[in-house]
C-alpha positions in Angstrom: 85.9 103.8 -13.8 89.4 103.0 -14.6 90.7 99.2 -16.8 90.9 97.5 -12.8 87.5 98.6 -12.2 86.3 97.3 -15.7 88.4 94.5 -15.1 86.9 93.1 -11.7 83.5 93.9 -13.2 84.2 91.8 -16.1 85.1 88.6 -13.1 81.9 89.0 -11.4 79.8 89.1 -14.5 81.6 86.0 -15.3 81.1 84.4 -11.8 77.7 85.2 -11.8 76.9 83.2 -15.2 75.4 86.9 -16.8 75.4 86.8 -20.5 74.7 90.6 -21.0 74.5 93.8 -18.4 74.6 97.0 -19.6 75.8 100.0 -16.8 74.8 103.7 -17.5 74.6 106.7 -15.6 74.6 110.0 -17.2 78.1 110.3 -18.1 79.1 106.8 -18.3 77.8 103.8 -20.3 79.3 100.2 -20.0 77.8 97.1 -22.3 79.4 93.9 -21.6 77.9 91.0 -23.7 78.6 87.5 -24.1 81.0 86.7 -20.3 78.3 84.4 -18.8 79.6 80.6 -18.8 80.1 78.4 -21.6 80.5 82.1 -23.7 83.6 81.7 -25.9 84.6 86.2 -26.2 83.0 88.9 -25.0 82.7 92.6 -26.2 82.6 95.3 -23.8 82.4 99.4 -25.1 82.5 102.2 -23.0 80.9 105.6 -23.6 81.4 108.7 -24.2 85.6 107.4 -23.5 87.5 105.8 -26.2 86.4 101.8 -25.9 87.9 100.6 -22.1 88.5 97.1 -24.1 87.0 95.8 -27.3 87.5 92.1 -28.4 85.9 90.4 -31.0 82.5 88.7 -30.3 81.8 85.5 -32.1 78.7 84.6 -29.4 75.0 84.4 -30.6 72.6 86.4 -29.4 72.3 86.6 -25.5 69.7 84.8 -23.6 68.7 86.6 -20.5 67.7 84.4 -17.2 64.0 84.7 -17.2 63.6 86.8 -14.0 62.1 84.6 -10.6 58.7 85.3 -9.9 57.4 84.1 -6.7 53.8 82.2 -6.5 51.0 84.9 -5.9 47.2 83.6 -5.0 45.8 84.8 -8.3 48.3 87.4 -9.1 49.2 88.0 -12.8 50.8 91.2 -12.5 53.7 91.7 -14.9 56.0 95.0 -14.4 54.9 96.1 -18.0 51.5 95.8 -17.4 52.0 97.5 -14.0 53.7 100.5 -15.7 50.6 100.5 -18.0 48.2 100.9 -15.1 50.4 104.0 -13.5 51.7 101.6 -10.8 55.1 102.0 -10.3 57.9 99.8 -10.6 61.2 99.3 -9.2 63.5 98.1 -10.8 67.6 97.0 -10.0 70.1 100.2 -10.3 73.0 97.7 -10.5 74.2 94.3 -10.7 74.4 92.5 -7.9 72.9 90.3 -5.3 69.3 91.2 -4.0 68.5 91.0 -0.4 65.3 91.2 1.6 66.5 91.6 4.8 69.3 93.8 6.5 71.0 90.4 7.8 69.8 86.5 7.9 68.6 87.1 11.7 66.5 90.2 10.8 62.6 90.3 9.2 62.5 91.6 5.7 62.9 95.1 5.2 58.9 95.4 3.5 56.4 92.1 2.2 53.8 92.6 0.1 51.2 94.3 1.1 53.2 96.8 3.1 52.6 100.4 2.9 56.2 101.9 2.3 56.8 105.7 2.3 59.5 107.9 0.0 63.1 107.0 1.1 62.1 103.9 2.8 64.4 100.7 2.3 62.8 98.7 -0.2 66.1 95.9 -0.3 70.0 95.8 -0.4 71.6 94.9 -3.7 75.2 93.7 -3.2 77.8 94.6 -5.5 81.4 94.3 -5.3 81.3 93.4 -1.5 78.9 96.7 -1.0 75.7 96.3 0.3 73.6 98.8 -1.3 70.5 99.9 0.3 67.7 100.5 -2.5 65.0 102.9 -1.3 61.6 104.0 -3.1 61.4 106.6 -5.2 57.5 106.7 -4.6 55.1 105.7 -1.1 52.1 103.2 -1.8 51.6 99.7 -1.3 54.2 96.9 -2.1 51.9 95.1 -3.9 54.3 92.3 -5.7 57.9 91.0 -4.8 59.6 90.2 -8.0 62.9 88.4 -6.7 63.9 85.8 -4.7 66.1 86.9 -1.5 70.0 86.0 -2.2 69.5 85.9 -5.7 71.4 87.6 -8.6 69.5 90.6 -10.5 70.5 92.6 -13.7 70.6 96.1 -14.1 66.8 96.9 -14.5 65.5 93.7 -13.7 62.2 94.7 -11.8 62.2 93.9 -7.9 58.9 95.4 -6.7 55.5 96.8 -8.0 54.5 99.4 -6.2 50.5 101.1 -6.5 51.1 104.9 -5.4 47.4 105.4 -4.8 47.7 103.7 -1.7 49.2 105.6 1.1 49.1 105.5 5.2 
C-alpha cells in the first residue's frame, strides 16, 4: 500500500462518517482513528513500515456506530454469545458497503434460515468501487442477518451467524 493508497482510504473513511477502522493482514496493519465528521485530526500508523503518516491526535476517544440489527421474532442472538455457543460468525474482512444481493433486480444471495455450503456467497462488500464477493468459511444455517443491505460496515463488524451443525 503506497501514501495514494493510504491517501484515498483516508477520503472514504472520511466520507463515510467512520471514526476508527483498523486494516490488518499478516504483513500489514493500518489504524486510522479520529477521520469520521466533526473529528478535528486524525492519527494513522502503519506496521511493520516506518509510520505511512502520523499527525497529532487531539480527538477523544472514538465512538463506534452501534452495528444495525434487524427485528427478529424473539431472537436475542448476539455474535458474542453466538461464538460462545460454537456457532460461527462472520464477520466484515474490509471496510466498505455491504450488499445482499448481486444487483437491485436480483433476490438476496442467502436469508435467514438458508442452508449455505463452504465457498458459497454470503454478501458483496464494496470497497473502493470493488464489489467484493464474501463467501463462508463454514456450511450450516444462516441463522441471523446482522446488517442492513446498502449499509456501511467496519472491518469485523459481524454480518451473519451461522450454526455449523445444520447442514443439507
Amino acid at each position: 500500500m503506497d501514501y495514494r493508497d493510504v491517501e484515498h482510504l483516508l477520503r472514504v473513511i472520511k466520507e463515510l462518517g467512520l471514526n476508527e477502522v483498523i486494516i490488518q493482514d499478516k504483513d500489514f496493519k493500518l489504524e486510522v482513528r479520529g477521520v469520521g465528521q466533526g473529528a478535528p485530526a486524525y492519527t494513522t500508523t502503519a506496521t511493520p513500515q516506518q509510520p505511512v503518516a502520523q499527525q497529532p491526535a487531539e480527538t477523544p476517544a472514538p465512538q463506534q456506530a452501534p452495528t444495525p440489527q434487524p427485528a427478529q421474532q424473539g431472537a436475542t442472538l448476539d455474535p458474542e454469545t453466538a461464538e460462545q455457543q460454537g456457532l460461527y460468525v462472520v464477520r466484515a474482512p474490509m471496510v466498505g458497503t455491504f450488499y445482499r444481493r448481486p444487483s437491485p433486480d436480483k433476490p438476496p444471495f442467502v436469508e435467514e434460515g438458508s442452508i449455505v455450503k463452504e465457498g458459497d456467497v454470503l454478501c458483496l462488500i464494496e470497497a473502493m468501487k470493488i464489489f467484493n464477493e464474501i463467501e463462508a468459511e463454514k456450511g450450516g444455517k444462516v441463522l441471523k442477518i446482522l446488517a442492513e443491505d446498502g449499509t456501511p460496515v467496519e472491518y469485523g463488524q459481524p454480518l451473519f451467524i451461522i450454526d455449523p451443525s445444520v447442514t443439507a
